[in-house]
PAFIDO-31514 format. One record per residue: x, y, z of N, C-alpha, C, O, CB in turn. Coordinates in steps of 0.2 Angstrom, whole numbers, plus 5000, padded with zeros to 4 digits. Glycine has a CB too. Layout:
N
XYZXYZXYZXYZXYZ/...
***
This chain:
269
498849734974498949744967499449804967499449854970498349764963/499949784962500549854960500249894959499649884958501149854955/500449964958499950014959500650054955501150064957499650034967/500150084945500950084942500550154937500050164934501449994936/501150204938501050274936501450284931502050274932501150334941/501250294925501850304920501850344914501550364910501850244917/502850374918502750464915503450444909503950404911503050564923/503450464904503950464901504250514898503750554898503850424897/504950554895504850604894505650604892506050554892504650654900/505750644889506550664885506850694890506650744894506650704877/507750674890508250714894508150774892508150794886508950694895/508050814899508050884898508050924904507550924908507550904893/508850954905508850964911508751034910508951074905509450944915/508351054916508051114920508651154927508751144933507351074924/508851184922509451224927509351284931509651334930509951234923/508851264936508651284941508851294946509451264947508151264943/508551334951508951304960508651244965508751224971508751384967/508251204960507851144965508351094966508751084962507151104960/508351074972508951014973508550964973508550934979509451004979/508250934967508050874967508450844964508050794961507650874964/509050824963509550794961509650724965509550714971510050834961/509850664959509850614961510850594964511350624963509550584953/510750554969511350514969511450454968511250414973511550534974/511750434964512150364964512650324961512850344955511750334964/512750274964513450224963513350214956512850194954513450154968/513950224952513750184942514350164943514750204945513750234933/514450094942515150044940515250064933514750064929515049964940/515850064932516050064927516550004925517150024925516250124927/516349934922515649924919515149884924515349864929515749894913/514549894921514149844927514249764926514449734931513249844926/514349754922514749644921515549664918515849704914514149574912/515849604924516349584923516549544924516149514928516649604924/517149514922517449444923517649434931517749484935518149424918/517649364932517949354937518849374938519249344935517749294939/519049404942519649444941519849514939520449544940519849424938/519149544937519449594929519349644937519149624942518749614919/519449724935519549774940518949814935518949824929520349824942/518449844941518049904938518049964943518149954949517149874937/517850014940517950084942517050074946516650024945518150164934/517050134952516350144955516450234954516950264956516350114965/516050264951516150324951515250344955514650324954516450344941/515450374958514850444962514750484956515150524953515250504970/514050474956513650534952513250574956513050544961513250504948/512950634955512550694956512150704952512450694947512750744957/511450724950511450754947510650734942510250714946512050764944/510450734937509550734935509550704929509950724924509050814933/509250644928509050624922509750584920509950584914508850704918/510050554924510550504922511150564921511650534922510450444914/511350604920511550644920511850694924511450714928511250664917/512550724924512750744930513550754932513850734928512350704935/513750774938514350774937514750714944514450704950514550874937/515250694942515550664947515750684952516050734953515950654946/515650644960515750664966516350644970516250584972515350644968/516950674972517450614973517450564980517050564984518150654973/517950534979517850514987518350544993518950544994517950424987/517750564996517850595003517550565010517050575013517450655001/518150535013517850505019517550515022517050475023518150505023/517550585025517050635029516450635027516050665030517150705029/516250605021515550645018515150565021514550575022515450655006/515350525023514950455020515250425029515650425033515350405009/514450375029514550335035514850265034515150225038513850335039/514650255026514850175022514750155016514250165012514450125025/515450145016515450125009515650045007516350035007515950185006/515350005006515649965003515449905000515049924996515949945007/515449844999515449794993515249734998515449745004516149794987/514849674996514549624997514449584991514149584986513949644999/514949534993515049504987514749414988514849364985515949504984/514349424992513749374996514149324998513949275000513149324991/515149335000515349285004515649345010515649335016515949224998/515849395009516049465013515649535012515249545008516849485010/515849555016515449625018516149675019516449685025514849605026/516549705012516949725014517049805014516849835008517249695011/517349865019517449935014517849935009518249895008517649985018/517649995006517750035001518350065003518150125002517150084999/519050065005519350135005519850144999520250104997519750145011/519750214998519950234993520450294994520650305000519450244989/520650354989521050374991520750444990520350434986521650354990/520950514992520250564995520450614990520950644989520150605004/519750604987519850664981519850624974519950654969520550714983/519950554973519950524969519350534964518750554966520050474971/519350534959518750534953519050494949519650504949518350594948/518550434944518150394951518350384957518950374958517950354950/517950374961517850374971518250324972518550324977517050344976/518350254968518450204967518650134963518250104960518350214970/519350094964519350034958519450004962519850024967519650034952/519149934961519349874965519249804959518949804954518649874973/519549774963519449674959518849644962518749644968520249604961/518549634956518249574958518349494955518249464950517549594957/518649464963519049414963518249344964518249284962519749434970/517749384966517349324968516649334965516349384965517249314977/516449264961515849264956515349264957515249224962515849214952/514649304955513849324958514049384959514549414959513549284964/513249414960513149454961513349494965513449464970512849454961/513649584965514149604970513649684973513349714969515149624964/513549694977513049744981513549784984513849764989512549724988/513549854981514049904982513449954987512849954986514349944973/513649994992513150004998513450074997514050074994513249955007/513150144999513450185001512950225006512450245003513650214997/513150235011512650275017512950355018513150355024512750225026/512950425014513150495015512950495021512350485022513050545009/513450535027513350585030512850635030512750665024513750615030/512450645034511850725032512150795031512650825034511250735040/511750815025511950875024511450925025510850915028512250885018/511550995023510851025024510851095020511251145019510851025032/510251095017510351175012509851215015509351195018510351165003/509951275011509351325013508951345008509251355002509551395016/508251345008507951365002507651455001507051445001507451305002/507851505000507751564996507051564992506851624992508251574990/506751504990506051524987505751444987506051394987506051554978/505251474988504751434991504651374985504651314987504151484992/504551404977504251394973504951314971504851264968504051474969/505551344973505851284974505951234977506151184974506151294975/505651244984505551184986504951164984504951104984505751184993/504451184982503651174980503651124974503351064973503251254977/504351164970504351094963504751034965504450984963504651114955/505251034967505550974970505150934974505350884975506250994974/504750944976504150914982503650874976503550814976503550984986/503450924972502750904965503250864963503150804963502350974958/503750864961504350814957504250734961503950694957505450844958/504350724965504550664969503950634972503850584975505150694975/503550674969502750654972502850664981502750614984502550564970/502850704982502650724990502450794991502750824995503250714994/501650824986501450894986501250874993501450924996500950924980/500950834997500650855002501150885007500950915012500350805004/501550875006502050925011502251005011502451045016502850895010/502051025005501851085005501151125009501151185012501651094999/500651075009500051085013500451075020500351115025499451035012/500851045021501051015029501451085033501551105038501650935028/501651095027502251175029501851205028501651205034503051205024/501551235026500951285028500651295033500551345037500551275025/500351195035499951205041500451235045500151275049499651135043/500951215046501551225052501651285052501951305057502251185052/501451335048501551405051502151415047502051475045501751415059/502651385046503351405043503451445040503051455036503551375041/503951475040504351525034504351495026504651445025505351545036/504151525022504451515015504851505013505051445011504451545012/505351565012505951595012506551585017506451615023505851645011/507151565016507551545023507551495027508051485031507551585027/507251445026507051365029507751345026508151375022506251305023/507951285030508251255030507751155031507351135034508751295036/508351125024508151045025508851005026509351005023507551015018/508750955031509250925029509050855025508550835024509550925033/509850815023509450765016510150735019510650765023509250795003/510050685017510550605017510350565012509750565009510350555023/510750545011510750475004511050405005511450385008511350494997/510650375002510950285000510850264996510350254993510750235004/511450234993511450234986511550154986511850144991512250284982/511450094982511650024979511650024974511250054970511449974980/512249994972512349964962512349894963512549854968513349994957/512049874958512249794957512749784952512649814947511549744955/513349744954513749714948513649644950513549614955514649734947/513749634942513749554939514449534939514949574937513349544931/514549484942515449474941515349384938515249344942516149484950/515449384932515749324931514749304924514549344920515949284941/514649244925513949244922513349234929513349194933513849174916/512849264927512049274933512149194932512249164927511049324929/511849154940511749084941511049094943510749154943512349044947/510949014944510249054949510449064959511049044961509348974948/510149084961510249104967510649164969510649194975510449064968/510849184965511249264966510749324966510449344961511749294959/510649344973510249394973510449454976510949454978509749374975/510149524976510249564979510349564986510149504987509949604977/510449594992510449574999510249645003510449695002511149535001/509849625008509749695011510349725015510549695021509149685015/510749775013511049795016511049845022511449885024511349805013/510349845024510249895033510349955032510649975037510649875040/510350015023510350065024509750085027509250045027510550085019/509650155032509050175033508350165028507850125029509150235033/508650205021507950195018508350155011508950165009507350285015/507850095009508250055005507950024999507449975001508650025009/508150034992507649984988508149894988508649884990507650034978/507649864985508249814985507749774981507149774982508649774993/508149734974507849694971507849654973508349624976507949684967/507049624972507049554972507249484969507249434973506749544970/507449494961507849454956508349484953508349534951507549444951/508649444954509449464949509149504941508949474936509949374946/509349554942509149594936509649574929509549594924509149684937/510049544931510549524925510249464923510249464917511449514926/509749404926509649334924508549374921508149344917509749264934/508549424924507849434924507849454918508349464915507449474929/506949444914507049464906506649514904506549534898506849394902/506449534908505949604905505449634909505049674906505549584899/505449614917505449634923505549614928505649554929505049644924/505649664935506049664941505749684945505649744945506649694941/505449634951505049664958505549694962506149674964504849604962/505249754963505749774969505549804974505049844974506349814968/505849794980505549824987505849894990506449904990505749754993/505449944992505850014997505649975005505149955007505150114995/506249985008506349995014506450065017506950095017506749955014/505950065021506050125029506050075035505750025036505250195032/506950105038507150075043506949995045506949965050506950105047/506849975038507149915036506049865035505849815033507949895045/505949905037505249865036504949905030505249955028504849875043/504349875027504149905017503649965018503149965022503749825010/503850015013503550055014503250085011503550115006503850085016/502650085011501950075005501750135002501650185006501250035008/501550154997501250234994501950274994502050324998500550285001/502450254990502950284988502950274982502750214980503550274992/503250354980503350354973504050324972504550344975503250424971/504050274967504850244965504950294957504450284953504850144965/505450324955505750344947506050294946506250254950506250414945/506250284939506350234935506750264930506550284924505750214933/507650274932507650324924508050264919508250224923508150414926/508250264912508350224909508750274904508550334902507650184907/509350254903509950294898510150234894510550194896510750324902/509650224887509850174882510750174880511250214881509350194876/510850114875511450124873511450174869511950204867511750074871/510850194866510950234859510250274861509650244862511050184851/510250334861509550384861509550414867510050404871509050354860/508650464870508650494874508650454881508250414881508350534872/508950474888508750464895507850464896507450514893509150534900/507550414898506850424899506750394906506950344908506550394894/506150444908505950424916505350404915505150404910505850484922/504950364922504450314923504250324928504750324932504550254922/503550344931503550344939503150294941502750264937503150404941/503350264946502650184948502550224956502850284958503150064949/502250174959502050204966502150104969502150054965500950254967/502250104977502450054979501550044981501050074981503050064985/501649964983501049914985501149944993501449984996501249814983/500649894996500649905002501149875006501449895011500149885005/501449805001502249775004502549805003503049785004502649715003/502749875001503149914998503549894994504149904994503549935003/503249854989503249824983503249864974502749894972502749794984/503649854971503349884965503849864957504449864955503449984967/503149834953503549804947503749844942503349884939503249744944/504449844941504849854936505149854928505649844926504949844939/504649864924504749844917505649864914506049904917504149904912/505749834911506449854907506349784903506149734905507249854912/506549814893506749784889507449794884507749764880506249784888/507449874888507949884881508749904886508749924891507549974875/509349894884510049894885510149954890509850004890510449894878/510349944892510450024896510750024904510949964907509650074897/510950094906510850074912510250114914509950154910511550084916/509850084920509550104924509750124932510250104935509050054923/509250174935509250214941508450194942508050204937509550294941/508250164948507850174954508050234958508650234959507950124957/507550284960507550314966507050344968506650354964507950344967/506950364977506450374980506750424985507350444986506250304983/506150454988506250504994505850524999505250544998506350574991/506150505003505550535008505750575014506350575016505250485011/505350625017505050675019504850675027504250665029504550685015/505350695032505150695038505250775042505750805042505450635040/504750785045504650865051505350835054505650775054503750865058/505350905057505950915060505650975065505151005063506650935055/505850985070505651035074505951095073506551085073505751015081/505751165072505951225071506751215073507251205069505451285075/506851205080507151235084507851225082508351255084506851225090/507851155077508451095075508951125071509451105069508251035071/508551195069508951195062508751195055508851235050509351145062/508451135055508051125050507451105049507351075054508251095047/506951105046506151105047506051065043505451055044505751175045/506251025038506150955035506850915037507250935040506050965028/506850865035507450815033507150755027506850705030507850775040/507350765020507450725014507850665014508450685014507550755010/507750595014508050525016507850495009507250475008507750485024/508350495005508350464995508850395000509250375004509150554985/508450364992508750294992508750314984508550364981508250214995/509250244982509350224974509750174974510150164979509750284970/509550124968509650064966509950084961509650124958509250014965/510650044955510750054949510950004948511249974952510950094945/510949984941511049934939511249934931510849964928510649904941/511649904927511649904920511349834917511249784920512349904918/511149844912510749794909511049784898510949834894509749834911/511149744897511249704889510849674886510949614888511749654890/510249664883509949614883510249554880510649564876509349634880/510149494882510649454878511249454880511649414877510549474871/511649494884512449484886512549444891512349454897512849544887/512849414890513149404898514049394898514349374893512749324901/514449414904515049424903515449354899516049364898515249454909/
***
C-alpha cells in the first residue's frame, strides 16, 4: 500500500544557512507545438522559488533531451540564462535529463545541517553522525543533482511516456502527467533499482495564489501516488544520504533527484 504523509503550507522562504535547496530543469513553456522553440532555464532554490543557474559545462556530466525517437545533448552556450533554447521538431513526450558534477560545502552549525536533515525526512542521520564520533562544526558534505522535466510537444497520445534515463538517483513517472487526470504514479530510483521508505515533496506553484508542499513516503516498489488537480507547475524531489569515510573530505554525500512538470487542467497545445 502507498504510504502518503500530507504537509501543506504557504511559500515562505527561510533565509537561513541550510542548503536545503531544491534543483531543477523548468521549460519555459511545459507544452508546445510541434516546431515551436522553448527556453530550459536551471533553477535553485525553495519552495518553487529561486534564482537562475546558467549553463556551465564544467558543472554537469549530462545534459540532454529524449524525445522517445533520440537521445540528444543539450549544448548551449556558457554562461547563458536561460541554460538553454532548443526546437521541438518531434511530437510526444520530450525527457530533458540533467546529471550535475559533485560539489561540496562545509557546514559551521550543526543546527544547520540538523534542520535540512528533519526537512527532507532523514533525522536518523543525525543520530548516525553522532554515533560516528564526528565533528559538529566544520564537516564537510558533498551533494550531486539530477534533475528531469517533462515537455509535452504537440497533443498527449496514448503511449507517450516518461523513460528511464539511468540518472544515479531518479524519479520517473509512470503516466503521462499531461493525458493523466488527477493523479500520477511515480517511481524513485537508486542506481537504477526502486527505492522504498523515501521521502518524496510535492511542491505545486498554482497559476494564481500561494506555492504549496506535500510530503508522501515511497512503497516498497519505490512507488508513490501523486494527487494533482489544480493548473500549475509542479516539482517532485527526493534526497538521499550516504557515509563517506572521514578521511575523503567529506563525512556525508547528499544525491537529490527532481521531476517537473507543468500541468493546464483542460489544455492541451
Amino acid at each position: 500500500m502507498l504510504k502518503q504523509l500530507v504537509l501543506t503550507t504557504a511559500w515562505a522562504f527561510c533565509a537561513t544557512g541550510v542548503q536545503a535547496h531544491e534543483f531543477w530543469v523548468e521549460p519555459q513553456p511545459f507544452q508546445v507545438l510541434v516546431g515551436e522553440q522553448l527556453q530550459l532555464d536551471l533553477r535553485v532554490g525553495q519552495m518553487l522559488e529561486g534564482r537562475s543557474y546558467p549553463y556551465l559545462s564544467h558543472k554537469f556530466a549530462r545534459f540532454t533531451v529524449d524525445d522517445a525517437t533520440h537521445i540528444n545533448p543539450l549544448a548551449g552556450n556558457e554562461g547563458d540564462i536561460p541554460a538553454m533554447t532548443y526546437q521541438a521538431d518531434t511530437p510526444g513526450l520530450h525527457v530533458i535529463s540533467y546529471h550535475a558534477l559533485p560539489e561540496r560545502l562545509t557546514y559551521d552549525s550543526f543546527a544547520d545541517f540538523a534542520a535540512f536533515l528533519e526537512e527532507e525526512g532523514l533525522a536518523e542521520v543525525i543520530l548516525r553522525h553522532r554515533a560516528r564520533g564526528l565533528l559538529e562544526t566544520g564537516f564537510s558534505e558533498g551533494y550531486s543533482r539530477n534533475a528531469k522535466a517533462l515537455v509535452q510537444v504537440g497533443a498527449p497520445e496514448q503511449g507517450q511516456t516518461d523513460r528511464v534515463a539511468g540518472l544515479p538517483f531518479e524519479l520517473v513517472a509512470l503516466e503521462n502527467p499531461y493525458a493523466a487526470q488527477d493523479q500520477l504514479h511515480v517511481r524513485l530510483l537508486w542506481q537504477g533499482a526502486p527505492f522504498a521508505d523515501a521521502q518524496v515533496t510535492l511542491f505545486h506553484r498554482p497559476t494564481s495564489g500561494e506555492v504549496t508542499r506535500q510530503i508522501f513516503r515511497t512503497d516498497a516498489g519505490g512507488g508513490a501516488l501523486i494527487p494533482f488537480t489544480a493548473s500549475g507547475t509542479y516539482l517532485l524531489s527526493a534526497v538521499h544520504m550516504e557515509e563517506r569515510p572521514a578521511e575523503s573530505g567529506e563525512v556525508w554525500h547528499s544525491t537529490w533527484a527532481s521531476l517537473s512538470f507543468g500541468w493546464a487542467a483542460g489544455v492541451k497545445p
